[in-house]
PASE-152050 format. One record per residue (C-alpha): residue number from 1; x, y, z. Coordinates in Angstrom, 1 decimal. Layout:
+-----+--------+--------+--------+
:   n :      x :      y :      z :
+-----+--------+--------+--------+
: NUM :      X :      Y :      Z :
...
+-----+--------+--------+--------+
//
This chain:
+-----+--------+--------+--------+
:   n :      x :      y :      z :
+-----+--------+--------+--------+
:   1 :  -10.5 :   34.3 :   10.8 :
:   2 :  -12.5 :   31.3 :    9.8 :
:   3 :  -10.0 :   30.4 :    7.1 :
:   4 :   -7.1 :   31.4 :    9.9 :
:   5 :   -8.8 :   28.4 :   11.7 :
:   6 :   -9.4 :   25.8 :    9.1 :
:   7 :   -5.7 :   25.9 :    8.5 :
:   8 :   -4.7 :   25.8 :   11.6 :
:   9 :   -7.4 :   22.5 :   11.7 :
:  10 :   -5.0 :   21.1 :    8.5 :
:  11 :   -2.1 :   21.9 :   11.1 :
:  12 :   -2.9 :   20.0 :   13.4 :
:  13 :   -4.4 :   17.1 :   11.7 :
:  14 :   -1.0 :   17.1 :    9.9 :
:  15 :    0.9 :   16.7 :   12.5 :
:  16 :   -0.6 :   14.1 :   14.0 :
:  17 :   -1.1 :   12.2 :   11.0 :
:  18 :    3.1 :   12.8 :   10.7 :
:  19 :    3.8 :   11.8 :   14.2 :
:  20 :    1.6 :    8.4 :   14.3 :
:  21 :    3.1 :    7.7 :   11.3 :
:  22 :    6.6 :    7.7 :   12.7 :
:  23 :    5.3 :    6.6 :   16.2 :
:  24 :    3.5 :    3.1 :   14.2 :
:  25 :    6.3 :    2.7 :   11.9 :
:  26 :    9.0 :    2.4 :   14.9 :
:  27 :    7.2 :    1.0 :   17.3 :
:  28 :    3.9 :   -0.7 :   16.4 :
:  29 :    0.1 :    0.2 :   17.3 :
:  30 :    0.6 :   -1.7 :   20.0 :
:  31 :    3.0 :    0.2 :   21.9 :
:  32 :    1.9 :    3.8 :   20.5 :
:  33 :   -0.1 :    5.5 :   23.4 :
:  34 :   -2.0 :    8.3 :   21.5 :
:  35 :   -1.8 :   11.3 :   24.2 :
:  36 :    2.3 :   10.7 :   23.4 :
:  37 :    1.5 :   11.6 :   19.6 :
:  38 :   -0.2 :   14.5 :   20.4 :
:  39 :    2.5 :   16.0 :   22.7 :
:  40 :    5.1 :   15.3 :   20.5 :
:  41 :    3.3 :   16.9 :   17.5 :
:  42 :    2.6 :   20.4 :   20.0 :
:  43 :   -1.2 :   19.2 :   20.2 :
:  44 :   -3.4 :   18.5 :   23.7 :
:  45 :   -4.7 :   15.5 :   23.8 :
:  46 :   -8.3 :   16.6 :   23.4 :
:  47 :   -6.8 :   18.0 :   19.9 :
:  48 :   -5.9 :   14.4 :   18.4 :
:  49 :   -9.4 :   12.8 :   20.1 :
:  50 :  -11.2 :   15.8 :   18.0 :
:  51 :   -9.7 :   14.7 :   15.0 :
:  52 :   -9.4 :   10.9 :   15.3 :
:  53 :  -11.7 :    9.9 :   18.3 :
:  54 :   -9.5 :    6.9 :   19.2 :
:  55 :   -5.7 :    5.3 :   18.2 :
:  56 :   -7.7 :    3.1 :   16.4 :
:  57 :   -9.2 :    6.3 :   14.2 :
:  58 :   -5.3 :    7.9 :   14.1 :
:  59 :   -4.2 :    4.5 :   12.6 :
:  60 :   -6.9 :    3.8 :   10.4 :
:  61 :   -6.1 :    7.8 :    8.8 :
:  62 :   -2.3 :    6.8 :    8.7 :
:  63 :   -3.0 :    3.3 :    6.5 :
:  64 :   -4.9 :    5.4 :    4.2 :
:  65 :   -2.2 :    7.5 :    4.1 :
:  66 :    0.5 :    4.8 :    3.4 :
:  67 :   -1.9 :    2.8 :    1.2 :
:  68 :   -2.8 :    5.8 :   -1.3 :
:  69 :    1.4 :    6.4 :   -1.3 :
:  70 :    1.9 :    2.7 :   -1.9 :
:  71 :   -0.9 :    3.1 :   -5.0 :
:  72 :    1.0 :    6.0 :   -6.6 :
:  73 :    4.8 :    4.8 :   -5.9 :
:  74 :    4.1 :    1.6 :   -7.9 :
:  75 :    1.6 :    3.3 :  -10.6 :
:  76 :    4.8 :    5.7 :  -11.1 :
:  77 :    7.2 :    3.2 :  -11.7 :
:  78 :    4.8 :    1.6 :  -14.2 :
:  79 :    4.6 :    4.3 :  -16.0 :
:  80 :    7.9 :    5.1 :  -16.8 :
:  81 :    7.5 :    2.0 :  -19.1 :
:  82 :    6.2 :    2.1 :  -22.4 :
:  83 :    5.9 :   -1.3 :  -22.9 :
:  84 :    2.7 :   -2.7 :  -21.6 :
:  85 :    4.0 :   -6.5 :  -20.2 :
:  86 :    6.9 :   -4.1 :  -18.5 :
:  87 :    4.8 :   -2.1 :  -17.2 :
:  88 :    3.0 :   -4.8 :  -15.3 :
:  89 :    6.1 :   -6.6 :  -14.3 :
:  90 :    7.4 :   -2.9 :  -12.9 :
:  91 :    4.6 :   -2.3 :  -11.2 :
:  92 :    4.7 :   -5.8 :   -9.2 :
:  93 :    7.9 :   -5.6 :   -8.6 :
:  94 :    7.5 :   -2.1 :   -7.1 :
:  95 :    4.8 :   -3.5 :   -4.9 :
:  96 :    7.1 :   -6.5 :   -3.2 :
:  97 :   10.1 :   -4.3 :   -3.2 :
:  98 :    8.0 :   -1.8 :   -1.2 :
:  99 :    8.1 :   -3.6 :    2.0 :
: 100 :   11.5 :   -2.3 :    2.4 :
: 101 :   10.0 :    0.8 :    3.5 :
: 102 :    9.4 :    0.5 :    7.0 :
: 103 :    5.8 :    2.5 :    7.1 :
: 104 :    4.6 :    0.1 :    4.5 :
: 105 :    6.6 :   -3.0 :    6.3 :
: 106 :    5.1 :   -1.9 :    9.7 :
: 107 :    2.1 :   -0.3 :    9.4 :
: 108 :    0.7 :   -2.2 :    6.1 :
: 109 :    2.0 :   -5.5 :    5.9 :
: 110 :    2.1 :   -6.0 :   10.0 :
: 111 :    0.5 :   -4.3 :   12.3 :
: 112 :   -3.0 :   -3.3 :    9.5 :
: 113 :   -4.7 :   -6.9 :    8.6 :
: 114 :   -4.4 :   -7.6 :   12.5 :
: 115 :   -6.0 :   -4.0 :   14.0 :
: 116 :   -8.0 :   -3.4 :   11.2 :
: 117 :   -9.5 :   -7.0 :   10.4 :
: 118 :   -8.9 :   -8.9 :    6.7 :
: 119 :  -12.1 :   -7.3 :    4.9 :
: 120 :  -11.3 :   -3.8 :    5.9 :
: 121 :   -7.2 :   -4.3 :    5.0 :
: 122 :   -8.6 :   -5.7 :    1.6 :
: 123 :  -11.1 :   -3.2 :    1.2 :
: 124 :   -9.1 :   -0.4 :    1.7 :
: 125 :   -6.2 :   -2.3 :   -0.5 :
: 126 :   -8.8 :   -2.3 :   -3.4 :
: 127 :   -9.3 :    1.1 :   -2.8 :
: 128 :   -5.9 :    2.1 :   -3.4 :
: 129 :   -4.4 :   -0.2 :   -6.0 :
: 130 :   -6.4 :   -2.5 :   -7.5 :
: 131 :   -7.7 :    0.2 :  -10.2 :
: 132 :   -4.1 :    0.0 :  -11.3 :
: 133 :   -3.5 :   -3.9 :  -11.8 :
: 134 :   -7.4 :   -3.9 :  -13.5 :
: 135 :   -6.1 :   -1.0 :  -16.4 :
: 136 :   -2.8 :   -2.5 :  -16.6 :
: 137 :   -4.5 :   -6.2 :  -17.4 :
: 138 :   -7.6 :   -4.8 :  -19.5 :
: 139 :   -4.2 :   -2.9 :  -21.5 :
: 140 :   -2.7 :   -6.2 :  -21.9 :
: 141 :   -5.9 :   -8.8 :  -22.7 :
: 142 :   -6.7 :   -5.9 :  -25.6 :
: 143 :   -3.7 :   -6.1 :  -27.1 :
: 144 :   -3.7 :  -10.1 :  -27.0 :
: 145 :   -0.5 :  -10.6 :  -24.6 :
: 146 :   -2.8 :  -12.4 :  -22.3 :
: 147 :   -5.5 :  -14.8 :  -23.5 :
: 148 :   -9.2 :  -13.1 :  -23.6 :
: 149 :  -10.7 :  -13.7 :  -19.9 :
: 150 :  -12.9 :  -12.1 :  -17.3 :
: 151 :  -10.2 :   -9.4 :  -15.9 :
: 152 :  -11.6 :   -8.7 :  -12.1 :
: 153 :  -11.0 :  -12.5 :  -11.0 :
: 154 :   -7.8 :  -12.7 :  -12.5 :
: 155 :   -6.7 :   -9.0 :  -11.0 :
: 156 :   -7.9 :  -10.5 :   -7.5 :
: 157 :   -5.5 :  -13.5 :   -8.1 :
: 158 :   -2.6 :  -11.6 :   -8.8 :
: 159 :   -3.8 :   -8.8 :   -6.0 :
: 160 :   -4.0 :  -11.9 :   -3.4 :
: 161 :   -0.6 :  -13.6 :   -4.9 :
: 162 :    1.1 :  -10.3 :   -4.4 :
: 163 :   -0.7 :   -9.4 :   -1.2 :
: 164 :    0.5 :  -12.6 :    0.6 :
: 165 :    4.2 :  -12.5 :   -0.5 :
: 166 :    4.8 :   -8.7 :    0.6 :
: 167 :    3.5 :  -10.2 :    3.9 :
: 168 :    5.3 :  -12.9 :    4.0 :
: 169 :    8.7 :  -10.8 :    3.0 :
: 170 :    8.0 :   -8.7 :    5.7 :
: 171 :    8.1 :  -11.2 :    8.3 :
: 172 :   11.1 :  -12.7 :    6.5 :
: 173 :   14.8 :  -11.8 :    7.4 :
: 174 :   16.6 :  -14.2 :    4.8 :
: 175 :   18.9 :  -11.8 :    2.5 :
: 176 :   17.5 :  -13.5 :   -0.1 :
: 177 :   14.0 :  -13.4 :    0.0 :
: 178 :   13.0 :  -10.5 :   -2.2 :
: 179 :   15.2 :  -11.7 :   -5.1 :
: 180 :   13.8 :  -15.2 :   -4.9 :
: 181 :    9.9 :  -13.7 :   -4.7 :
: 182 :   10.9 :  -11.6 :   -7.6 :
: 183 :   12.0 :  -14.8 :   -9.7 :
: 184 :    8.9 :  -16.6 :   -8.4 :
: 185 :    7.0 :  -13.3 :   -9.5 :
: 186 :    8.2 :  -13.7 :  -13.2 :
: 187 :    7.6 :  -17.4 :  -13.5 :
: 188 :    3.9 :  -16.6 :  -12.7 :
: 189 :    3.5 :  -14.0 :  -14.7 :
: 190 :    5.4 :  -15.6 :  -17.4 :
: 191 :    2.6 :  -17.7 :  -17.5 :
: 192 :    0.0 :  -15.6 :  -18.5 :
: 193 :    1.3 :  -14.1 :  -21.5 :
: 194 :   -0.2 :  -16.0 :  -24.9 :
: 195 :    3.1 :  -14.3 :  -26.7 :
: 196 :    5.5 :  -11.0 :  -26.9 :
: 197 :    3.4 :   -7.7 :  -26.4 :
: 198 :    3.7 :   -5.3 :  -29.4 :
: 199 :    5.8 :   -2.6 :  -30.5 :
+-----+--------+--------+--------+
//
């Protein structure tokens, strides 16, 4: 019985987490009324305040969501390199090219610096990728294809860098914007490298 209810619990926290995703993706927190989520997932309304307490609680849960998706999506496409400058470059690419996703576009870039606040959008950012860019730059000043420096500043340049223009491209509607970021992308990181990685 008790585990009958703990999954029914999961259920439920589920679909609400599935239908405020949809719901902030689509049409912003703004315009999301949370007793609407909970009847379109098959919840009351006293369900999703249980879980979440507020909108603000249901979208804070959903860009957790989206951020630790985000974090895996570009680690994966790193890692399908073996080469440790490509891996880097994949993984920043991944990042901008993201955006394109409309949960990441809306609910990320959008709608989460402005509900949420800067520190807590950056916070939570940290959370999710910036473990990645860190490895991936320690990999890369070890192996002497970028010049021996303190790593966390220079990981919270590029984080920032990359941060800004996924913003920026999601307020953007020129056809060429994400190729012209990319190229931008390359020149920067062009300039770190002391010379070819190895192998």
């Amino acid at each position: 019985m008790a585990t009958s209810r703990a999954e029914q619990r999961a259920a439920t926290r589920r679909a609400l987490l599935a239908e405020g995703r949809r719901r902030f993706a689509a049409d912003g927190y703004h315009d999301v009324v949370l007793a609407e989520v909970a009847a379109a997932a098959g919840v009351t309304k006293g369900a999703a305040y249980h879980h979440f307490a507020s909108k603000a609680g249901l979208f804070r849960a959903v860009v957790a969501e989206v951020q630790h998706e985000l974090g895996e999506r570009v680690a994966a496409v790193a890692d399908a390199h073996t080469d440790p400058w490509e891996q880097l470059r994949a993984g920043c690419h991944a990042f901008l090219a993201a955006g394109a996703d409309p949960a990441v576009r809306r609910i990320l870039l959008l709608d989460a610096p402005t509900v949420l606040g800067w520190d807590e959008w950056r916070a939570a950012d940290e959370d999710a990728s910036a473990r990645h860019l860190t490895e991936a730059l320690e990999g890369l000043v070890s192996l002497g294809v970028i010049a021996d420096q303190p790593v966390a500043p220079l990981a919270g340049l590029l984080s920032g860098a990359m941060n800004e223009a996924a913003v920026r491209l999601a307020r953007s509607t020129a056809p060429t914007a994400l190729a012209d970021t990319e190229r931008a992308l390359d020149l920067l990181l062009s300039g770190l490298r002391t010379r070819p990685p190895l192998g």
